[in-house]
N, C-alpha and C positions, 0 to 999 in steps of 0.2 A: 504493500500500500504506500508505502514511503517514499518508495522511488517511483510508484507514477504519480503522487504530487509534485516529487524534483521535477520529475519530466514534463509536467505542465507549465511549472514555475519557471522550467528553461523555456520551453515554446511561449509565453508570456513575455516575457525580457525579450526574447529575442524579433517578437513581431511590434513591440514597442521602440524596441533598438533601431528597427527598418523604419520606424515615421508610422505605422499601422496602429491605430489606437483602437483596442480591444472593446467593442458595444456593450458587451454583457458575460458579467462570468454567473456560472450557476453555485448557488449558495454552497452547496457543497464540494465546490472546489476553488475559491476563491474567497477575500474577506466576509466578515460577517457581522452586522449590529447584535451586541451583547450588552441586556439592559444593565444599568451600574446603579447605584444607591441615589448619587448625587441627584436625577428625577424624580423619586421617591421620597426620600428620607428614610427613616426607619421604618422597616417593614419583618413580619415574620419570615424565614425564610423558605417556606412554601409557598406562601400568597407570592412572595414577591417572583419565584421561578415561574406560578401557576398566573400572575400578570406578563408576563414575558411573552408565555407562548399564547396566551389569549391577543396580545396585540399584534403578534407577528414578525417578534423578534425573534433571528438564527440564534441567539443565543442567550446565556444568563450568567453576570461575574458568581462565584459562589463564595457564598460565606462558608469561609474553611469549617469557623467552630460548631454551628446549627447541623451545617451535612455531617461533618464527623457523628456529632452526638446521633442522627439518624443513622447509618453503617453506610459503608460502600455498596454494599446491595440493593438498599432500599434508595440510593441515591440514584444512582445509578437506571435503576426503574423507571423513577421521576421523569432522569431528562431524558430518559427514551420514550416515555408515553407522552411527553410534554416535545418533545421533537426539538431540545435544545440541545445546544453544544456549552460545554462549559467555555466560559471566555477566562477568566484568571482569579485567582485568590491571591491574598494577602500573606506576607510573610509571617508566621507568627516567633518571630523573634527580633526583640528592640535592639538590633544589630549596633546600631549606633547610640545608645547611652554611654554614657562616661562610668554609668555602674555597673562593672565587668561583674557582680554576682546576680544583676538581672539577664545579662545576657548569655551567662554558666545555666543559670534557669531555664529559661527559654528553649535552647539548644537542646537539652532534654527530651523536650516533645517534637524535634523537630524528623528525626528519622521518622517516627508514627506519619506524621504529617505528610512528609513528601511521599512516602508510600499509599497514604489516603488518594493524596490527590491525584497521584498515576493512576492510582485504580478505576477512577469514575471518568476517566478521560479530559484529565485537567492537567498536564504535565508544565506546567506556569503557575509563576507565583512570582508579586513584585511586592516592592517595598521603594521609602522615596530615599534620595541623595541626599543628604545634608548640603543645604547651599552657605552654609554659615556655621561658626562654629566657636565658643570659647576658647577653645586648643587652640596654640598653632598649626598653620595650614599644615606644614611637614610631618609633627607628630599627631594629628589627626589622620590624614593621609596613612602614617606607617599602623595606626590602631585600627581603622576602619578595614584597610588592605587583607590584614593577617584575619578578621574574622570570615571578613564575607569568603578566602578562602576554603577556611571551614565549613563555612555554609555551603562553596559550591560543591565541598569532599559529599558531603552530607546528603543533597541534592541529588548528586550527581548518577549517586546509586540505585535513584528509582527513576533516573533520565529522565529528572523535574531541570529546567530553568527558571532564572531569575531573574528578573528585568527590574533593574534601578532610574526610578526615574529623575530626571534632574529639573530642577527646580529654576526662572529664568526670571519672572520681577526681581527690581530694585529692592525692593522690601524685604525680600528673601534673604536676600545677598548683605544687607547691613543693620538686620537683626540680630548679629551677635559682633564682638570684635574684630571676629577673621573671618574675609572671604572664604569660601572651601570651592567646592566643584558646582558651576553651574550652566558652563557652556556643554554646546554638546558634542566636541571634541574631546573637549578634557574627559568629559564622562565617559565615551566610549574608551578612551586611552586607558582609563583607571579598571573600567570592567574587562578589558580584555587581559589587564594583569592579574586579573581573579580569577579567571579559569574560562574552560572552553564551553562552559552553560550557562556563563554570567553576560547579559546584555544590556540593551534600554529598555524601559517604557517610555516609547516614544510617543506626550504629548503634545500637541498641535500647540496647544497655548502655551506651554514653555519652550517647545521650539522657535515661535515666532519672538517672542519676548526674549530668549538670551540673541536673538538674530540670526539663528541657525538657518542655514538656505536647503536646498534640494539637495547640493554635493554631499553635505553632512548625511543623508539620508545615506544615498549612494556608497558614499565611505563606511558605512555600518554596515551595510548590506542585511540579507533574509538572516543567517546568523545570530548578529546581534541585536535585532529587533525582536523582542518577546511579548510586546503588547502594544496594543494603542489606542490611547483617547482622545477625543478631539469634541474640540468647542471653538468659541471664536470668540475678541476681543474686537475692544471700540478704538476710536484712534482718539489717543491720549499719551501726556508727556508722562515718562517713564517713570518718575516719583508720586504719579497721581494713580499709577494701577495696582489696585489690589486684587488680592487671588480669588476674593469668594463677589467679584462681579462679571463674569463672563458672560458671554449670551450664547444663543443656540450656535449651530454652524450655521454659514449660509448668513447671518446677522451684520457681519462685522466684517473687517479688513484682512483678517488673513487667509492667504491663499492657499485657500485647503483644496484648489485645483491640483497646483503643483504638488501639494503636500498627498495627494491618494496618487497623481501621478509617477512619483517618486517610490511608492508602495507599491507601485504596479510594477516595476520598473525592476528592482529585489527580487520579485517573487513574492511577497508576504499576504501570508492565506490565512490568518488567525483573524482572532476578535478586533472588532471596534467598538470600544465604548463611550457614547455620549457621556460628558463629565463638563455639562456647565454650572459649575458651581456658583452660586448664589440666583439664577436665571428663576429657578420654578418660585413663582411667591408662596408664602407661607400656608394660605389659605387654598391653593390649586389641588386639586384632588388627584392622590397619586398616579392613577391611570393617565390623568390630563398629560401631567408632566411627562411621564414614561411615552405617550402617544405623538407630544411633541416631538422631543426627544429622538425619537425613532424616524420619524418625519421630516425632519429634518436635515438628521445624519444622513440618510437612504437619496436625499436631495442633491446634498453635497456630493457623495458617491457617484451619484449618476451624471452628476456634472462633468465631472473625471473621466467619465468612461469605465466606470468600477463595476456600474450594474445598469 
């Protein structure tokens, strides 16, 4: 199975490469919209997988801890009678604290973990970047390096990856004393010194915000890309944007053409998940947001030539 996705994912690149821009890929072989929390809010985590597939979303992020406490069987069931694909879970280890006995903790559950999540057909799991940091940059860097290698040893045994997202406002970047990693070069530079399962979550609104172009896509390739969200931003000076105002895609300024373009381009066939953070009002009824959401993203897509 593995290798006629490569093969499709070659014959894709390669009829993009020619100037041929692909009309339509069919959901099962090509990206996919995987509903994320940020449209919802909190929700149980069956309603929220059983909202997924009632609106028509390929897919659903899973909440690691909710599925676990249900079994791999019984999850497993779920998204086969509910017709979704797992899109990504959450790392559950606070990799980056400064209290190395929470992250001795953690580390514990984490074989369980990676093994859950291969089982149900979720082999991703991300966590975000530190864009700032108390440490200095150097010994930050040398603490953060040495674990997530751990994590990738760990991972790597139930051929789980991990995708670090990096973080791109202003805000980010000088909420603590020392800058850390938040372009997305450097990011990829840093993950690929952590192993051969460690990549990005590449999203669109911190892509566009550290200023990252198409090339930086290109230079990651299908490899180091393990996930993707995308939303959109207003056009605004760079100390006036904060993270929890994005809008839908399709809303805003950035060029989520070239950005699915560039997707295309890789080869990359996993989830997309909508994540415009602060966008649904408070009062919107989850379905609303989630329909948006999906609406939206499937828009921007189609723009691209993605679907």
């Amino acid at each position: 199975m593995q290798t006629l996705l490569d093969r499709r994912a070659f014959l894709m690149t390669a009829l993009v490469a020619a100037g041929v821009r692909p009309q339509r890929l069919r959901a099962a072989e090509g990206m996919f919209v995987s509903l994320n929390g940020s449209l919802t809010r909190q929700m149980p985590w069956p309603e929220f997988a059983e909202l997924a597939s009632k609106l028509g979303y390929g897919g659903v992020d899973v909440n690691l801890a909710a599925a676990s406490a249900e079994g791999a069987e019984a999850t497993r069931q779920r998204l086969a009678r509910l017709r979704l694909r797992p899109g990504i879970a959450s790392l559950p280890v606070r990799y980056s604290s400064q209290d190395a006995a929470l992250f001795e903790e953690d580390m514990k559950g984490l074989d369980a973990a990676a093994r859950f999540a291969a089982e149900i057909g979720c082999p991703r799991m991300m966590a975000v970047l530190p864009p700032s940091s108390t440490m200095p940059k150097p010994e930050f860097r040398t603490l953060l390096k040495a674990r997530v290698q751990r994590i990738a040893e760990t991972l790597n045994r139930s051929n789980v990856r991990l995708g670090l997202e990096f973080l791109g406002p202003l805000h980010f970047r000088t909420r603590n004393p020392h800058e850390f990693i938040w372009r997305m070069d450097e990011a990829l530079a840093f993950t690929t010194e952590c192993g051969p399962n460690i990549g990005l979550t590449l999203d669109a609104w911190h892509w566009h915000h550290a200023g990252a172009t198409a090339a930086d896509i290109l230079a990651a390739g299908r490899a180091r890309i393990v996930h993707v969200h995308v939303s959109d931003a207003r056009k605004q000076p760079a100390e006036e944007v904060r993270d929890n105002a994005r809008l839908m895609p399709g809303e805003g300024i950035i060029d989520l053409t070239t950005f699915f373009e560039s997707l295309v381009k890789i080869g990359y066939t996993d989830a997309v998940s909508p994540e415009p953070i602060g966008r649904v009002p408070a009062e919107m009824p989850a379905e609303e947001g989630a329909r948006i959401g999906l609406e939206t993203t499937r828009a921007a897509m189609k723009r691209a030539g993605v679907l």
